[in-house]
C-alpha positions as CSV (number, residue, x, y, z in Angstrom):
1,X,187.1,189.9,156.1
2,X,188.6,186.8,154.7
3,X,187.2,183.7,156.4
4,X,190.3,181.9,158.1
5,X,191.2,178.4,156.4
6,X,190.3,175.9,159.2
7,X,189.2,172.4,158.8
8,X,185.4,173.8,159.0
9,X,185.8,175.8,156.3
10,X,187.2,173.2,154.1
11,X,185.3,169.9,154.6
12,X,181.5,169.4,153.5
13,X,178.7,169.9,155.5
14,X,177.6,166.4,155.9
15,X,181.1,165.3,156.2
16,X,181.6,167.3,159.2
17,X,178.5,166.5,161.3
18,X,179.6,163.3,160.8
19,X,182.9,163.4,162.2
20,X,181.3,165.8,164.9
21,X,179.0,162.8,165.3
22,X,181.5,160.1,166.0
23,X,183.8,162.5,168.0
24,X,180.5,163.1,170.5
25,X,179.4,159.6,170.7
26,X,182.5,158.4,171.8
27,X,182.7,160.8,175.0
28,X,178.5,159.8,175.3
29,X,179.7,156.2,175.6
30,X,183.0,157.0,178.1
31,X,179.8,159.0,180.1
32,X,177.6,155.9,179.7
33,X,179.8,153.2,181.2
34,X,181.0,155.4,183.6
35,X,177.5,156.2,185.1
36,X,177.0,152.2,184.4
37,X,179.8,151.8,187.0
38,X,179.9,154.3,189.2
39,X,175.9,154.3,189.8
40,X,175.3,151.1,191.9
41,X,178.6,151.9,193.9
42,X,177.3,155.4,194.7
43,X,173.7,154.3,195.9
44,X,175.6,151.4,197.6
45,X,178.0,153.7,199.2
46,X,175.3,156.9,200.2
47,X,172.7,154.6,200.5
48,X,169.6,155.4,198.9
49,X,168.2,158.6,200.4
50,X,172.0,160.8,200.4
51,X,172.0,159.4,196.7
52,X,168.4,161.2,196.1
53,X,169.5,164.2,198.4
54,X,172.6,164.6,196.2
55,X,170.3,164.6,193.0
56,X,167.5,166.9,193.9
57,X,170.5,169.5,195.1
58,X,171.7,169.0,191.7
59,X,168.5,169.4,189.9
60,X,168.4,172.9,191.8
61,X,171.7,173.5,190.8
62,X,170.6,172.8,187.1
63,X,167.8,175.1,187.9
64,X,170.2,178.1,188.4
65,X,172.1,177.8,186.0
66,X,169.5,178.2,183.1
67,X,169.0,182.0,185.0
68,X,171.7,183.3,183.2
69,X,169.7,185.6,180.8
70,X,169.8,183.9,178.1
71,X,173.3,184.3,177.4
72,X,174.8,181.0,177.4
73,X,172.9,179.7,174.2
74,X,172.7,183.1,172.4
75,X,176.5,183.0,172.4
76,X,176.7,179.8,170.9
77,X,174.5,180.9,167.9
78,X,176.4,184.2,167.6
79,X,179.9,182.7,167.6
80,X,179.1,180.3,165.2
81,X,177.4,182.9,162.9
82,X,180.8,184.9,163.5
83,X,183.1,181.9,162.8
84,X,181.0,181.6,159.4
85,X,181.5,185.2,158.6
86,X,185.1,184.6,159.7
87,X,184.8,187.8,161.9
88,X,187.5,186.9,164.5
89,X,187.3,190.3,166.1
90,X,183.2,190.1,167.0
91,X,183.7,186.5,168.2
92,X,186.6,187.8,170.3
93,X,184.7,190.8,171.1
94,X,181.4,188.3,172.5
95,X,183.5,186.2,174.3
96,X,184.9,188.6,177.1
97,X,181.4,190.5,177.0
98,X,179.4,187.3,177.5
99,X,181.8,186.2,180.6
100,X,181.4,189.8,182.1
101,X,177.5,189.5,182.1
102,X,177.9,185.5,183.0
103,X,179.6,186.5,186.1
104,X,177.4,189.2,187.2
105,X,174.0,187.6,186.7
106,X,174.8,184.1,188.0
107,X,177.5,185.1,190.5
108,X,173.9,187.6,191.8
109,X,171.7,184.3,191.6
110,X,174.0,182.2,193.3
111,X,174.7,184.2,196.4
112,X,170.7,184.3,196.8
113,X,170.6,181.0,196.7
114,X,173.6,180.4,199.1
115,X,171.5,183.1,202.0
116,X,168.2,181.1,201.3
117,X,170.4,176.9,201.3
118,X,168.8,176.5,205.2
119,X,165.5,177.3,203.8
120,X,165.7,175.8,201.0
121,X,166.9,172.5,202.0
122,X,163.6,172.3,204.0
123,X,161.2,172.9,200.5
124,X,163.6,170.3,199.1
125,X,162.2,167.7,201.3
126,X,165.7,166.3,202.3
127,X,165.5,164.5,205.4
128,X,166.8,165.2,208.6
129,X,169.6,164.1,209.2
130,X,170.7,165.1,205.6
131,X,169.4,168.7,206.1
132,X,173.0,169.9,207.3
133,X,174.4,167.9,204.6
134,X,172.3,169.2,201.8
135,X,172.6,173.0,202.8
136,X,176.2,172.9,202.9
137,X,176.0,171.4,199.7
138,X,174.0,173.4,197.8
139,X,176.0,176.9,199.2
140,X,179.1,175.4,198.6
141,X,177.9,174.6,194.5
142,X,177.1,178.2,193.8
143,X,180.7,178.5,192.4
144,X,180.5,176.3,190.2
145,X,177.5,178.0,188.3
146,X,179.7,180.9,187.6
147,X,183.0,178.4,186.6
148,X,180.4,175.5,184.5
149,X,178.9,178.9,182.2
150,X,182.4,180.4,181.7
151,X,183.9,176.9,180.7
152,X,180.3,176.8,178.3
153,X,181.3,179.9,177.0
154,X,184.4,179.0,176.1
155,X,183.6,175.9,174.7
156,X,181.0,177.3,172.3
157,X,184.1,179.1,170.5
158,X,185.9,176.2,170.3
159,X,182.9,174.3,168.7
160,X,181.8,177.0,166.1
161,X,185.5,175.6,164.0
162,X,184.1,172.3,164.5
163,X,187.0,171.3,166.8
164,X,184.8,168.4,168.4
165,X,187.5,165.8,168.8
166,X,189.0,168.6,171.2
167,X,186.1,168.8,173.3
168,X,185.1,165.2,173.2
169,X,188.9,164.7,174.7
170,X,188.6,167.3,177.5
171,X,185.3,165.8,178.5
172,X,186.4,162.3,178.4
173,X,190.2,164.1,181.1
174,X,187.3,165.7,183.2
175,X,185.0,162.6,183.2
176,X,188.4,160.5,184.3
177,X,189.1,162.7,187.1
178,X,185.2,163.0,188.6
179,X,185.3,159.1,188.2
180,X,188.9,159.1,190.3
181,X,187.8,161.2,192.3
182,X,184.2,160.2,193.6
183,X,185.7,156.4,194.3
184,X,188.0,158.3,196.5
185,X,186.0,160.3,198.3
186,X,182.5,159.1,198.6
187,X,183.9,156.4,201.2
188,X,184.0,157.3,204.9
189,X,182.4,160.1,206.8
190,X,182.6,162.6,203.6
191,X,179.3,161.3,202.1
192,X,177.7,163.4,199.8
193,X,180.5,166.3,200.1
194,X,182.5,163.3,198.5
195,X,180.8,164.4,195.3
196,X,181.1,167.8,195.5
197,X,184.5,167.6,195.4
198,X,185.0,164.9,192.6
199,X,182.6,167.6,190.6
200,X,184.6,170.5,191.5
201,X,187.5,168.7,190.4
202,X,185.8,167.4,186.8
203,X,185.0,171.6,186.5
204,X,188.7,172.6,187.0
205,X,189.9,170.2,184.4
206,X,187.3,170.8,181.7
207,X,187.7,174.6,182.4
208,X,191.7,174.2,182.5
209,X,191.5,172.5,178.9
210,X,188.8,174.7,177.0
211,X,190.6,177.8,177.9
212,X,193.6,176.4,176.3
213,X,191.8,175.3,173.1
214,X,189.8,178.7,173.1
215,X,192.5,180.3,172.3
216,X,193.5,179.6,169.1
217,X,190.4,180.5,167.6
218,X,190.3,184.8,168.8
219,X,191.6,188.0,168.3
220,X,193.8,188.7,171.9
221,X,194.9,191.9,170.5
222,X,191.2,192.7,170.3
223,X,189.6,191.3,173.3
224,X,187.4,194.4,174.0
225,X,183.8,194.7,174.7
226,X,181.0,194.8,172.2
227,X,180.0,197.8,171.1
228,X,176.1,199.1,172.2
229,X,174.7,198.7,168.6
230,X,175.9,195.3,168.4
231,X,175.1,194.5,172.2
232,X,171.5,195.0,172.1
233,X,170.8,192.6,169.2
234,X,172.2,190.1,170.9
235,X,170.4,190.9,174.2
236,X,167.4,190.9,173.0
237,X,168.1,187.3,171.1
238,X,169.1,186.4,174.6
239,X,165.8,187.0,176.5
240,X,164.0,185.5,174.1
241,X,166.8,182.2,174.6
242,X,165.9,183.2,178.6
243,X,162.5,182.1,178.3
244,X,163.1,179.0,176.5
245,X,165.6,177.7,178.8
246,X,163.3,178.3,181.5
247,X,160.6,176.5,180.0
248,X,163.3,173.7,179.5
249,X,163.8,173.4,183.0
250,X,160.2,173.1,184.2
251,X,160.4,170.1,182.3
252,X,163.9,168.3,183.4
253,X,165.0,169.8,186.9
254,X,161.3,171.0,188.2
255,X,160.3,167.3,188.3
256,X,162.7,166.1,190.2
257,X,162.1,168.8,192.5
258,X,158.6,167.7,192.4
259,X,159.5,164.6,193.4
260,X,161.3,165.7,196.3
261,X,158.2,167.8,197.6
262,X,155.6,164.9,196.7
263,X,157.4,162.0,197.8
264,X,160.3,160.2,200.1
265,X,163.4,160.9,198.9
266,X,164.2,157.9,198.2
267,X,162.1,158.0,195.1
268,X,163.9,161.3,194.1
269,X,167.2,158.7,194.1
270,X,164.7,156.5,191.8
271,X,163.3,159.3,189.6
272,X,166.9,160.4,189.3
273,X,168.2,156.9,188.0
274,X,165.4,156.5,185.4
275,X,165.9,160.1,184.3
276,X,169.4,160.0,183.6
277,X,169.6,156.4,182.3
278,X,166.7,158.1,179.9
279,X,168.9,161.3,178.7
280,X,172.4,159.7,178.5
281,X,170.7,157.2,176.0
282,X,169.0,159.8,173.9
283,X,171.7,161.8,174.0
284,X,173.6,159.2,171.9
285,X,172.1,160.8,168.6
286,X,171.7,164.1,170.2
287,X,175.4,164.3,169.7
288,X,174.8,164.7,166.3
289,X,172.7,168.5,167.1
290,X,175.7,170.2,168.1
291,X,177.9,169.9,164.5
292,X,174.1,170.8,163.0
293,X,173.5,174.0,165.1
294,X,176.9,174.8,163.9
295,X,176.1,174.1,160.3
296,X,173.0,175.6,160.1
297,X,174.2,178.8,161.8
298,X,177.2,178.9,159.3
299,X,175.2,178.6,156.9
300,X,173.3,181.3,158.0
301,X,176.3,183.7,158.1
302,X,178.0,182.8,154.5
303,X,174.5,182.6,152.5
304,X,171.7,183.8,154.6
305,X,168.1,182.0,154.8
306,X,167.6,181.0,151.3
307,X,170.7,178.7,151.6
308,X,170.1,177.6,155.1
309,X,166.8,176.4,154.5
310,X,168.1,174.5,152.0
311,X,170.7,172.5,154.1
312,X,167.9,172.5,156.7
313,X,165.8,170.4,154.7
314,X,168.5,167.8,153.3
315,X,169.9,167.5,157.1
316,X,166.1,167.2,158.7
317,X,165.8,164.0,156.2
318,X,168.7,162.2,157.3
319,X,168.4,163.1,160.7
320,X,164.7,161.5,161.2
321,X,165.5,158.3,158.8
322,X,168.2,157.5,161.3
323,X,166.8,158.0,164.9
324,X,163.2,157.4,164.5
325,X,163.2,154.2,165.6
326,X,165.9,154.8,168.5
327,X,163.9,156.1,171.5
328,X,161.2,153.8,170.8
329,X,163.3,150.7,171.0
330,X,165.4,152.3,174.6
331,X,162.2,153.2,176.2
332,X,160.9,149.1,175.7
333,X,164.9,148.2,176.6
334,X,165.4,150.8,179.3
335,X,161.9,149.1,181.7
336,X,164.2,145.5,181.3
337,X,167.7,146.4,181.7
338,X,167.5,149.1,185.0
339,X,165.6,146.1,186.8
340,X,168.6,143.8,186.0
341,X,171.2,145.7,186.2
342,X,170.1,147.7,189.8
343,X,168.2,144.7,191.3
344,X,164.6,144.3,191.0
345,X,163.8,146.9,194.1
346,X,164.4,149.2,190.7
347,X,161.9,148.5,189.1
348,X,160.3,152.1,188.9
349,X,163.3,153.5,187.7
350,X,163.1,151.4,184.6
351,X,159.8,152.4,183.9
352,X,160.5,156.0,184.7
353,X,163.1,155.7,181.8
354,X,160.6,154.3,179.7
355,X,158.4,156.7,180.1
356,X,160.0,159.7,179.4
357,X,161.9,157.7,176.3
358,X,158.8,157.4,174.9
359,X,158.0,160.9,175.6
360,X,161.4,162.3,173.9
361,X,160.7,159.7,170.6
362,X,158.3,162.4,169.4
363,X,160.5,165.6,170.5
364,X,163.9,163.7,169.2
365,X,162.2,164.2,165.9
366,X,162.0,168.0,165.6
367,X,165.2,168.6,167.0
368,X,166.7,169.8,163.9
369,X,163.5,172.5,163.0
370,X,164.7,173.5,166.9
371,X,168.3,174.3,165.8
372,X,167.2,176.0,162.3
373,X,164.7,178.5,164.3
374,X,167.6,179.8,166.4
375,X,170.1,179.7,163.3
376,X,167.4,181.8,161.2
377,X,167.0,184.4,164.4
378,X,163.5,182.9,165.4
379,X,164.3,182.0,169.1
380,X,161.1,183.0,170.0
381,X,159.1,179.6,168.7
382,X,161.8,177.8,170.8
383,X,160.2,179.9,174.1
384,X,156.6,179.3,172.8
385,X,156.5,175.7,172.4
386,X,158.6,175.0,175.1
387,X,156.6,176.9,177.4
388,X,153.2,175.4,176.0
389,X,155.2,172.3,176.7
390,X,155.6,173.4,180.8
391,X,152.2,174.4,181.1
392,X,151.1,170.8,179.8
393,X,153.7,168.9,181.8
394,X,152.5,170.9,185.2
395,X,149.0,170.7,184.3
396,X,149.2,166.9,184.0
397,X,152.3,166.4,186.6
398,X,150.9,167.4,189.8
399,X,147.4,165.6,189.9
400,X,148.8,162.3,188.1
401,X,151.1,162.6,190.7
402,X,148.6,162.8,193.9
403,X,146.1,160.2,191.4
404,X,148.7,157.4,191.0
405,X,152.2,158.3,193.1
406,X,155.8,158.9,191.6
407,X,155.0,157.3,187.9
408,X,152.3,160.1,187.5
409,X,155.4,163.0,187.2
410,X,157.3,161.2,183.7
411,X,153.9,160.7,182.5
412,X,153.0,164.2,182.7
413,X,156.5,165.5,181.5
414,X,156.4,162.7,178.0
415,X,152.4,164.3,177.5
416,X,153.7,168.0,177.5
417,X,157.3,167.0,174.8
418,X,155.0,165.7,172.4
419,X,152.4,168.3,172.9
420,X,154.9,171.0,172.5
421,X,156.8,169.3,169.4
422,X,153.8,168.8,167.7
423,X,152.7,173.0,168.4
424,X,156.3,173.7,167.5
425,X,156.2,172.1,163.6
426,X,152.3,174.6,163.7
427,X,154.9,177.7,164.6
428,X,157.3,176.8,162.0
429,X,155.7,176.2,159.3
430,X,153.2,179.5,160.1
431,X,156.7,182.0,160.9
432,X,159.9,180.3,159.5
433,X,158.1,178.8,156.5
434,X,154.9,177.5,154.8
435,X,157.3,175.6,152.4
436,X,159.2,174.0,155.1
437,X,159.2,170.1,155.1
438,X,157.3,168.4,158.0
439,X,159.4,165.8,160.2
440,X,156.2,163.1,160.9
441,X,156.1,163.2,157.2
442,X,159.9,161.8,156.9
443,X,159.2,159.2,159.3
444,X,159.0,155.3,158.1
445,X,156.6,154.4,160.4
446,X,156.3,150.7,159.2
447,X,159.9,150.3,159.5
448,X,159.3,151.7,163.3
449,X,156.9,149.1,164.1
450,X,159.1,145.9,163.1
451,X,161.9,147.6,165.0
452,X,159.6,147.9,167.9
453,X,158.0,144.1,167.6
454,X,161.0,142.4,167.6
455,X,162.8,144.2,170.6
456,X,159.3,143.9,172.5
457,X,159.9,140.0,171.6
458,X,163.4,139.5,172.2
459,X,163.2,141.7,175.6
460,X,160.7,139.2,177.4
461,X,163.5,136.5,176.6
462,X,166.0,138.1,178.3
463,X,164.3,139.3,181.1
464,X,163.9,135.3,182.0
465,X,167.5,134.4,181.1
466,X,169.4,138.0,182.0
467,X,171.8,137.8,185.2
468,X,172.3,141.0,187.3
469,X,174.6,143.9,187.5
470,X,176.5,145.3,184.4
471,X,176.4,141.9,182.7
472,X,172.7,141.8,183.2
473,X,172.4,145.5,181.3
474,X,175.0,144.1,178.4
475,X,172.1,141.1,177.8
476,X,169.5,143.4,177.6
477,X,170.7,145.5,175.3
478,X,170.9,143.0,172.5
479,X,167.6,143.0,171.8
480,X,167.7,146.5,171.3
481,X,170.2,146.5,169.0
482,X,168.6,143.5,167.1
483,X,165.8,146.0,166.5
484,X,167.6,148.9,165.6
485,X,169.4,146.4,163.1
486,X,166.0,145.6,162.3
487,X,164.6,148.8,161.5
488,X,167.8,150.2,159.3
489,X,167.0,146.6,157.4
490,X,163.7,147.4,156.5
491,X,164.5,151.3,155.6
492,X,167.3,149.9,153.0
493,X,165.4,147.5,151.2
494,X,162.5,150.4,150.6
495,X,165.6,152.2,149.2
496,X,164.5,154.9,151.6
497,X,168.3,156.1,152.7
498,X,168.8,160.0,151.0
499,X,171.6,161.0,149.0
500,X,174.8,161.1,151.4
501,X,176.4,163.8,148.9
502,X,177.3,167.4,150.1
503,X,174.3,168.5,152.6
């Protein structure tokens, strides 16, 4: 079949991470300042406990959703291997069979988890007067499971053409209206229902939108069902995915449940603030991973391995040159700026981002080997590491937890990324390849260390001189980006930066 002329078809590689690269980053920085904004009026608002109540509901939420067999991710690689093959009728064809599974599995897992929201609530450690609250919550979110995958689903088509400025504008209409929305109804006697509402209405939009863009890009004269020899290969892909994901979610949503079992609440609303001041700023080059998984799985579908472990190693190089330095310098920005820009009674939620900033520097670094091991049909080292990786972070977790209080959990989840990242480059280079290039060995480590010296310097200045609220965070971020600016200095001038032709 003749591979459609889109834009993804036409522009280079490299060119086109890049653009899917700026076209991310700019809905990562709408999400950023509106978290900036909307966080300190929330806690203000909910006060601190329905704020942490609200989170670890969430976290469960998060939970579920990775219980979808797999199938969420597996259609993402598939589509995109499709979309290189230009096979319109399979993507078409995975689509409609990958909703009709979504619904059934997660629509099954979320009316458990609506019968069992009493009991629940009570494990959850919400407190009393919340407890009514919280279960009406958590039952009334179970749709949204089904509605967040399918709009995933979708999305993921859309994505395989490398349509990101689509998606980065119908997350940026969704973002506008949860933002509209929570100002309006978090006020009053709605509390935390307040934000159920401003997320169901964020959902609707971003579903609305993706289905609309979807569109373009199938066969509606052949939306049938995959056929059984076609159907099991991707099944089995998915279970391996199933794992992983799981593993995943030991170490993001089980600790805040943690939290909530170990500790007052009001620590989940702390642990909750750290961690997600901690992902939105990694996610900043993160954004780059999507157009990558794309590439590589392309890739993968016009010339096989041979050629996609070629673009694997050109895009690994460029990728750890330019964000080595980055989590390193957040994690010393992130303990200076949360304290300014909450109040100092937030201390712990700076360090908590920190903490697990540090931990992601290391697993930052192997996130491209991540995406080629699913591109090249390996998704079992993904479930491997990442479960190593749990096993770690809960071995460490709990008693660090009982040894020192709250700080003991994103100590015990940063041990088990770099444990696992490190075991993960072992599995790769023992199943993908023995040839395959190692990420520590790209890093420029003494570039690294000035970047890290000079934000460490520049950060105990403006902790003395830094005022509070938004304006406080603005201040502490220049020393940050002094040392970022720092460390792409020194990278130059060794003449370190790879070729920027064709990846």
């Amino acid at each position: 079949m003749t591979t459609p002329t889109t834009p993804a078809t036409q522009a280079s590689p490299l060119r086109t991470i890049v653009g899917g690269l700026g076209w991310n980053s700019a809905n990562q920085v709408v999400s950023v300042l509106v978290n900036l904004a909307l966080t300190p009026l929330l806690v203000h608002r909910l006060g601190l406990a329905a704020y942490g109540t609200f989170a670890v509901v969430s976290s469960f939420r998060g939970l579920l959703s990775n219980l979808d067999g797999g199938l969420g991710p597996a259609s993402s690689r598939y589509l995109a291997v499709y979309a290189g093959a230009g096979d319109r009728r399979r993507a078409s064809a995975l689509l409609v069979t990958t909703s009709c599974l979504l619904v059934l599995v997660l629509g099954a897992v979320g009316a458990v988890a609506a019968v069992l929201a009493p009991q629940l609530t009570l494990v959850l450690h919400a407190t009393p007067h919340l407890r009514g609250q919280a279960a009406t919550l958590l039952q009334a979110s179970m749709p949204l499971l089904v509605a967040s995958a399918l709009q995933a689903v979708l999305a993921r088509a859309v994505v395989a053409e490398h349509r990101w400025r689509f998606m980065s504008a119908t997350s940026i209409a969704a973002l506008a209206v949860y933002a509209a929305l929570a100002v309006l109804l978090t006020g009053g006697r709605r509390g935390i229902m307040g934000l159920f509402w401003a997320n169901v209405g964020m959902q609707a939009t971003a579903l609305a939108a993706t289905a609309v863009g979807a569109r373009h890009y199938l066969a509606p004269g052949l939306l049938g069902l995959l056929p059984g020899d076609e159907l099991r290969p991707l099944l089995r892909y998915a279970s391996r995915v199933q794992a992983a994901a799981l593993s995943s979610s030991l170490g993001v949503e089980v600790d805040a449940l943690l939290v909530g079992l170990l500790f007052p609440v009001g620590d989940v609303g702390l642990y909750s603030i750290g961690y997600n001041f901690a992902t939105q700023l990694s996610n900043l080059p993160q954004n780059a991973v999507g157009p990558i998984a794309v590439t590589l799985s392309r890739t993968f579908g016009q010339e096989g391995l041979h050629g996609t472990l070629t673009t694997f190693a050109r895009l690994q190089r460029l990728w750890v040159r330019a964000v080595a330095a980055f989590c390193v310098v957040g994690a010393v920005a992130a303990v200076v700026a949360i304290p300014h820009w909450l109040g100092r009674a937030e201390r712990t939620a700076g360090v908590v981002a920190g903490v697990l900033l540090a931990g992601q520097a290391v697993q930052l670094l192997g996130t491209v080997m991540g995406e080629l091991s699913k591109s090249v049909e390996r998704p079992g080292l993904e479930s491997r590491y990442l479960a190593v990786g749990a096993v770690v972070n809960v071995a460490l977790t709990i008693p660090l937890a009982l040894a020192i209080g709250m700080l003991g959990v994103p100590l015990g989840t940063a041990a088990g990324a770099v444990v696992s990242t490190l075991y993960f480059l072992h599995l790769a280079h023992r199943e993908i390849s023995v040839d395959l290039p190692s990420f520590l060995s790209e890093v420029p480590w003494g570039a690294v260390a000035v970047a890290t010296v000079v934000t460490v310097a520049l950060e105990l200045l403006a902790d003395r001189i830094a005022p509070t609220g938004v304006a406080g965070m603005a201040v502490c971020a220049v020393p940050a980006a002094v040392g970022l600016a720092a460390y792409g200095a020194v990278v130059l001038s060794r003449r370190a930066r790879p070729s920027l032709g064709t990846a």
